[in-house]
N, C-alpha and C positions, 0 to 999 in steps of 0.2 A: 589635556589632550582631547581632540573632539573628535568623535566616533561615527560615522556613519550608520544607521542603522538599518540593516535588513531589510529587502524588499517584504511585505509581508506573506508572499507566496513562497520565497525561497527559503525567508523562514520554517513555513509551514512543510515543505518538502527536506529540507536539512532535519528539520526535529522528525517527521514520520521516520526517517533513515538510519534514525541514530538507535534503533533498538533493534536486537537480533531476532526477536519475534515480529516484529515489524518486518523486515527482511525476509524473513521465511514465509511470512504469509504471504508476502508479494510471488514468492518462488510459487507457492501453492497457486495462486491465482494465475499461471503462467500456464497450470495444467487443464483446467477447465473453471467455468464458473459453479458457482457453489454457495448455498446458505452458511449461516453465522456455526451452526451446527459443524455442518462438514469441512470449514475450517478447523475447529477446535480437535476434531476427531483429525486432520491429518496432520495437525502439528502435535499431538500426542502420540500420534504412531511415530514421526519422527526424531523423541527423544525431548519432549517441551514437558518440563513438569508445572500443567497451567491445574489449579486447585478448581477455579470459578470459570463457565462460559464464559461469565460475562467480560471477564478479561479479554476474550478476544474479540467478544462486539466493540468493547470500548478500543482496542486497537486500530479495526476495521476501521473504525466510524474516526479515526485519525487519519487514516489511508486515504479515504474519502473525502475527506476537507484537505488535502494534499492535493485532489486531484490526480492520484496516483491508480485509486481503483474507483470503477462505478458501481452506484448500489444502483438495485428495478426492482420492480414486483414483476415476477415474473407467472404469468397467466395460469400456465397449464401446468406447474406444481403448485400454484397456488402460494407462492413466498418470495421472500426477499431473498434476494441474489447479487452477488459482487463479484467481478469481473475484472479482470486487468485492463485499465485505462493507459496507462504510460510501459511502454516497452525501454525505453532510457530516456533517462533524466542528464540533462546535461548543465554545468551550472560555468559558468562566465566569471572564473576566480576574480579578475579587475573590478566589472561593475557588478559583480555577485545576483546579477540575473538568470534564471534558468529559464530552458526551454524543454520542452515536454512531447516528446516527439512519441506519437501514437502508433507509428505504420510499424515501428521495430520490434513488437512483440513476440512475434515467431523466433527472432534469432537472436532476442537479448540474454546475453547471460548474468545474472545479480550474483554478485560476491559476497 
């Protein structure tokens, strides 16, 4: 049986989606932008038992190659910053293409 394989982007955004920390940090990024730091410290207050930071940069930095959040340097704290790029992800069950619509962040809700 021959299989069609995955656009490589929708791959990229189906795998960011598939993890419940993945998920949450997108809800966090919904509230303001924030360093790798202030992610880890609000998904710890919210009940994530994460051992290493670095678990959540290496998440982020999943996020980010999704094209789901943006990283910057941002000037006047002087750090890296990521932000909510995609407000809903919408994928095209037929040709398994997604579209990434930007303008719906205010009133997206993630499940």
């Amino acid at each position: 049986m021959l299989r069609k394989e995955l656009d490589s982007s929708t791959a990229l955004i189906l795998r960011a989606l598939d993890s419940d920390l993945r998920r949450e940090l997108l809800k966090v990024a919904l509230e303001a932008p924030l360093d790798a730091d202030g992610f880890y410290n609000a998904v710890v207050n919210r009940g994530f038992n994460i051992r290493y930071k670095e678990s959540v940069y290496k998440e982020l930095q999943t996020l980010v190659q999704a094209e789901l959040i943006d990283k910057y340097y941002d000037v006047k704290s002087k750090k890296i910053l990521y932000k909510l790029k995609a407000g809903r992800v919408v994928v095209d069950i037929k040709t398994m293409e997604t579209f990434i619509d930007q303008t719906a962040k205010e009133t997206s809700v993630i499940h």
